[in-house]
C-alpha positions in Angstrom: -12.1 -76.8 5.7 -8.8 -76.5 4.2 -5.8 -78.6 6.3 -3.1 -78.1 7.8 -0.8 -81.1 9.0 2.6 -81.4 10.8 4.8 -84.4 10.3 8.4 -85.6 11.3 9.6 -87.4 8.4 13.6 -88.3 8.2 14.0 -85.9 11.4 13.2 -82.6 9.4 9.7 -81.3 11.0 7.6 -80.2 7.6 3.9 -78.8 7.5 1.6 -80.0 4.9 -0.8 -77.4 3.5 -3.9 -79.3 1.6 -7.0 -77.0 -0.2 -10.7 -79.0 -1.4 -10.0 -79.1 -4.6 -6.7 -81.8 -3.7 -3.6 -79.5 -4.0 -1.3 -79.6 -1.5 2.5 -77.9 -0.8 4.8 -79.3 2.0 6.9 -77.0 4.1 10.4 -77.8 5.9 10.8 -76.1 9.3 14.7 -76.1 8.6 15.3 -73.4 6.1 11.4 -71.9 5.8 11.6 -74.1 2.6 8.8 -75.0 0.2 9.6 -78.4 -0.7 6.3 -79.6 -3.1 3.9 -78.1 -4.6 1.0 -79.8 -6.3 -1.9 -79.2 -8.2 -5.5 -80.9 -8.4 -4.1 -83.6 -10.2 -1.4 -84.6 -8.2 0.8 -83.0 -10.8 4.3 -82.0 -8.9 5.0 -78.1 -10.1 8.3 -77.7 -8.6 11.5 -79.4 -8.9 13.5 -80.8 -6.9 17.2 -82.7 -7.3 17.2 -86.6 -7.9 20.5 -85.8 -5.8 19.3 -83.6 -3.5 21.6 -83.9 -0.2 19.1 -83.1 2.6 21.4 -82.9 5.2 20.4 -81.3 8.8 22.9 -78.4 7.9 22.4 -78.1 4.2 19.4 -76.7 2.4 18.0 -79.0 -0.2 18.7 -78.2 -4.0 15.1 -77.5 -5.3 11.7 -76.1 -4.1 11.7 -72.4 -2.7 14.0 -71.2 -0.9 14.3 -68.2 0.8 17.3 -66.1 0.2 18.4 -63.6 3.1 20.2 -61.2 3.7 21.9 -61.5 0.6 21.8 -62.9 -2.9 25.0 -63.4 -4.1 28.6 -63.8 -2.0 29.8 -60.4 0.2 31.9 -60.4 2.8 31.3 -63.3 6.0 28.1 -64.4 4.7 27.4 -67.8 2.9 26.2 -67.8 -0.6 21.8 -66.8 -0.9 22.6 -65.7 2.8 21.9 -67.9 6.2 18.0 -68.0 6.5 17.8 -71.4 4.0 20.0 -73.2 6.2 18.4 -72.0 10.3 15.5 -73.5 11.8 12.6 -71.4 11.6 9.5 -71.7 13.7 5.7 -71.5 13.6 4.7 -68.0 14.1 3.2 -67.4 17.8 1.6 -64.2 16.4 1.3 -63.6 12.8 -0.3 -60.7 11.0 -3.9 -60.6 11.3 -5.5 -62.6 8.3 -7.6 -61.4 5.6 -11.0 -63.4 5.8 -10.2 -66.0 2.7 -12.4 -69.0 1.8 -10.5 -72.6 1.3 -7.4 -71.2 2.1 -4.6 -73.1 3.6 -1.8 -71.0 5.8 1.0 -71.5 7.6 3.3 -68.6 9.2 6.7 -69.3 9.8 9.0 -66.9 11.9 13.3 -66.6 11.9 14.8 -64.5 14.5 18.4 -63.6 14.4 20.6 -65.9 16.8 23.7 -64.7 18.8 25.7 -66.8 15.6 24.2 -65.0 12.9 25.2 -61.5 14.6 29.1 -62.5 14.2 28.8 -62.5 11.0 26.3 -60.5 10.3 25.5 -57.8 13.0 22.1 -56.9 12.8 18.7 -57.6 14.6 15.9 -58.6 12.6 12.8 -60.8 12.5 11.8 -62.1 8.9 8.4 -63.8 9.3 7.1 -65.8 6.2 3.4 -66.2 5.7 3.1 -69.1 2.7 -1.2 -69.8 1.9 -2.3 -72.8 -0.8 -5.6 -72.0 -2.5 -6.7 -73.6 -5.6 -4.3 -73.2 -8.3 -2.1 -70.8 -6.6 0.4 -70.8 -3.9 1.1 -67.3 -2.1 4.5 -66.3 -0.1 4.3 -62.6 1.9 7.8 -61.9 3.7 8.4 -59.5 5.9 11.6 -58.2 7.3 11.7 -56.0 10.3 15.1 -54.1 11.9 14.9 -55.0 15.7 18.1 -52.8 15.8 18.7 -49.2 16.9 20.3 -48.3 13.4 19.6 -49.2 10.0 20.9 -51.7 8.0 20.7 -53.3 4.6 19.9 -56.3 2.7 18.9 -58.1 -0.4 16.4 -60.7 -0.7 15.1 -63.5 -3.4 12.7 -66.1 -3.6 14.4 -68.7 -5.3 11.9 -70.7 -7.5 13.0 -74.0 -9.0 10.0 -74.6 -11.8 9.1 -78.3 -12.9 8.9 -78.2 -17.1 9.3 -81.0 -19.4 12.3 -79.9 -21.4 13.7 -77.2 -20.5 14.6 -76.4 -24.5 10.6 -75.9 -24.7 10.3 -73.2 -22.3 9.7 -69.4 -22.8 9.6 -66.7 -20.6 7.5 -63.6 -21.0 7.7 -60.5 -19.6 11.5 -59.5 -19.4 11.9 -58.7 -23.2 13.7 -55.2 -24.1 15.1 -55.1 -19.9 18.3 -54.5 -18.7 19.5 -57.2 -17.1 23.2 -58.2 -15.1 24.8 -61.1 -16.9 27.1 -63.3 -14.1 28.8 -65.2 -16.5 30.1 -62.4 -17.6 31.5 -60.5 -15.0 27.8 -58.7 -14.5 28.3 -56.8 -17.1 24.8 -55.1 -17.8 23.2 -55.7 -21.0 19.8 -55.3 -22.4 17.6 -58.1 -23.6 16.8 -58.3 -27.3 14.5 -61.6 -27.9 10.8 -61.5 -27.5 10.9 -63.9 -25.2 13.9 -66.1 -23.3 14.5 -69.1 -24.3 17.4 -71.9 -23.7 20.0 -73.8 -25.2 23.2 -73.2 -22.7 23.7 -72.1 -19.0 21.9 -68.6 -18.4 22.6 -67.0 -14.8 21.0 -63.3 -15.3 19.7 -60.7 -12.9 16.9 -58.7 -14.9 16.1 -55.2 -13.9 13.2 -53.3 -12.7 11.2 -55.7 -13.7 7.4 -55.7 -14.2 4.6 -57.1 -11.3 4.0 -59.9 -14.1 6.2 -62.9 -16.0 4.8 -66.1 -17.2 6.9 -69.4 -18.1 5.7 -71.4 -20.6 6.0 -74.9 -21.2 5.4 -75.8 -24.4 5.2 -79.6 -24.1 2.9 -79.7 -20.9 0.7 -77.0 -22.4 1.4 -75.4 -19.1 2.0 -72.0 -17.9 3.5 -70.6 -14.6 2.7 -67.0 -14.1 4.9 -65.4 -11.4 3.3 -62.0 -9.5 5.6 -60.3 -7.5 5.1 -57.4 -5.3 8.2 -55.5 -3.5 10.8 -56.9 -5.4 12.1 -55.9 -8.3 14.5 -57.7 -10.3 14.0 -61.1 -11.3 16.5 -64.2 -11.6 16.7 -66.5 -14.4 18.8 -69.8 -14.1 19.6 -72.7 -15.3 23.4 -74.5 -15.1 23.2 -76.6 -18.4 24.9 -79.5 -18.5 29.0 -78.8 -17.7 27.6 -76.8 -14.4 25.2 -79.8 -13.5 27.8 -82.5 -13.0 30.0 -80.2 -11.0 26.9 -79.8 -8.6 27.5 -82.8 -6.5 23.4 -82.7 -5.2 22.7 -82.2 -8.9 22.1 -84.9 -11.3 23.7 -84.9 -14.6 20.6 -84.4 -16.6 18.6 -82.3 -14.2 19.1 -78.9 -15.8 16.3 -80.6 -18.4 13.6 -80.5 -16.2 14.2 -77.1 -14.0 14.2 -74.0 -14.7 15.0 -71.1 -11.8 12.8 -67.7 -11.8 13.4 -65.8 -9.2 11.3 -62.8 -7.9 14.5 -61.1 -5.8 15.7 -57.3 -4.7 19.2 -57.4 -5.9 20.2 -54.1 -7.3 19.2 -51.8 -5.0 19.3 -53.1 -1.3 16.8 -52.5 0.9 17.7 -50.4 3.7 15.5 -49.9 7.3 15.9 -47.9 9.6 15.1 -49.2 13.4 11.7 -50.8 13.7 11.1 -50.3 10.5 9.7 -53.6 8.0 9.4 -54.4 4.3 7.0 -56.3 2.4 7.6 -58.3 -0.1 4.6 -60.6 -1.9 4.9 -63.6 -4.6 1.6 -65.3 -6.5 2.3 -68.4 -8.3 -0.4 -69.9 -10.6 -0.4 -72.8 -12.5 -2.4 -72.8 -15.6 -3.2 -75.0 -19.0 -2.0 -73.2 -21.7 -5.5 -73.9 -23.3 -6.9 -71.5 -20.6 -5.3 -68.6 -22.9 -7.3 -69.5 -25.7 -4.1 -71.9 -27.1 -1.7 -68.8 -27.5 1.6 -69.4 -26.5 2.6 -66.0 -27.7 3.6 -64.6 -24.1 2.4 -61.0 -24.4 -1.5 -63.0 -24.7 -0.4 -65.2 -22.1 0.3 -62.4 -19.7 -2.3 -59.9 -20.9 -5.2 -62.7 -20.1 -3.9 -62.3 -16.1 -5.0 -59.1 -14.8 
């Protein structure tokens, strides 16, 4: 039976999540973050900072971290929003789960605190369901207004990828989009490659954006193919180098080996009325490359994932 562990290590309670065939992920209580995730072979697939801070009141610069209720800086509230830096808790009672062989879950909970309504005054619950099966890892949030009006919000899965250099990766899926460029005043523009590749800092939002985008590492003959359900823009970042050594939980050369695709619902916020809730679902799968017959072209890549 797939396993599910809780440990104390360096005062931050995390959950391990382990699956037969010997992947695992490791969950932070502080934050709702997704701090490893590894494959079969013990492979890490996400990255995290050689200089990552981890401090009690700071979320740590790498993983998955969940980004609530907002993206970007408005008003009161901190940049990717306060739910990365609370302490969540296990779920008391989560959705009913679908019957799933070796599957590993865990169900997380956040509930807004007398602290969060001073800055931002509105009741919610946002319950996080992460599951480890073979070769995939699953995240299904759920926001729901415990308020007697509506609000609004935006959210974001923000998903530091593991590649080998980041000047051999490619990502699929958001050629000929629309997308907000924030190094340059998000001003829209509309992608013109067939695929996105890097050789300087790239902080984009891309629009309406389809269920599907792969990211594909050339020198590990590995692809990442990110499913998304609910949201629908995605995030593409990476600081380069001038960007990296102002980070001070950044090392200098880190922006080689990370790359930042975010599924997210940036454009247009989502808005519930009282009692209401919104879904939003994320599938990542780690595959060889050679599992697409060798193409690296990304339309094959993503048309052999139905």
């Amino acid at each position: 039976m797939p396993d599910n562990g809780i440990n104390v290590a360096g005062g931050s309670p995390r959950i391990i999540l382990s699956e037969p065939t010997g992947s695992t992920a490791e969950v932070l209580l502080y934050g709702g973050q997704i701090l490893s995730w590894k494959n079969e072979r013990r492979e890490e697939l996400l990255f995290v900072s050689n200089k990552a801070l981890g401090k009690p009141s700071k979320a740590i610069r790498g993983g998955i971290l969940i980004c609530f209720p907002q993206f970007v800086n408005f008003g009161l509230l901190e940049q990717h929003g306060f739910a990365r830096n609370k302490l969540w808790s296990l779920d008391p009672s989560p959705s009913p789960l679908p019957s799933a062989n070796n599957q590993s879950t865990v169900d997380l909970i956040l509930k807004s605190a007398e602290e969060d309504l001073k800055i931002w005054p509105h009741r919610f619950e946002l319950q996080l369901r992460i599951s480890l099966s073979a070769g995939k890892l699953t995240l299904i949030s759920r926001v729901r207004n415990m308020d007697n009006k509506a609000f609004s919000f935006t959210f974001a899965l923000h998903n530091y990828f593991s590649v080998s250099d980041i000047s051999e990766v490619r990502v699929g899926g958001l050629e000929t989009l629309d997308y907000l460029d924030n190094l340059m005043h998000k001003e829209r523009y509309t992608e013109q490659a067939d695929a996105i590749t890097f050789d300087s800092e790239i902080d984009r939002v891309y629009l309406s954006t389809p269920t599907k985008i792969a990211i594909i590492d050339h020198e590990k003959k590995r692809t990442f193919v990110l499913r998304k359900e609910g949201m629908g823009d995605a995030v593409v970042w990476n600081p380069w180098d001038k960007k990296a050594k102002a980070l001070p939980d950044m090392g200098d050369e880190d922006y080689k080996t990370m790359l930042c695709v975010d599924s997210a619902a940036i454009e247009a916020p989502v808005t519930l009325k009282p009692f209401e809730e919104w879904m939003g679902r994320q599938e990542l799968s780690a595959v060889s490359s050679s599992y697409c017959s060798g193409q690296l072209d990304p339309q094959k890549v993503l048309q052999g994932f139905s």
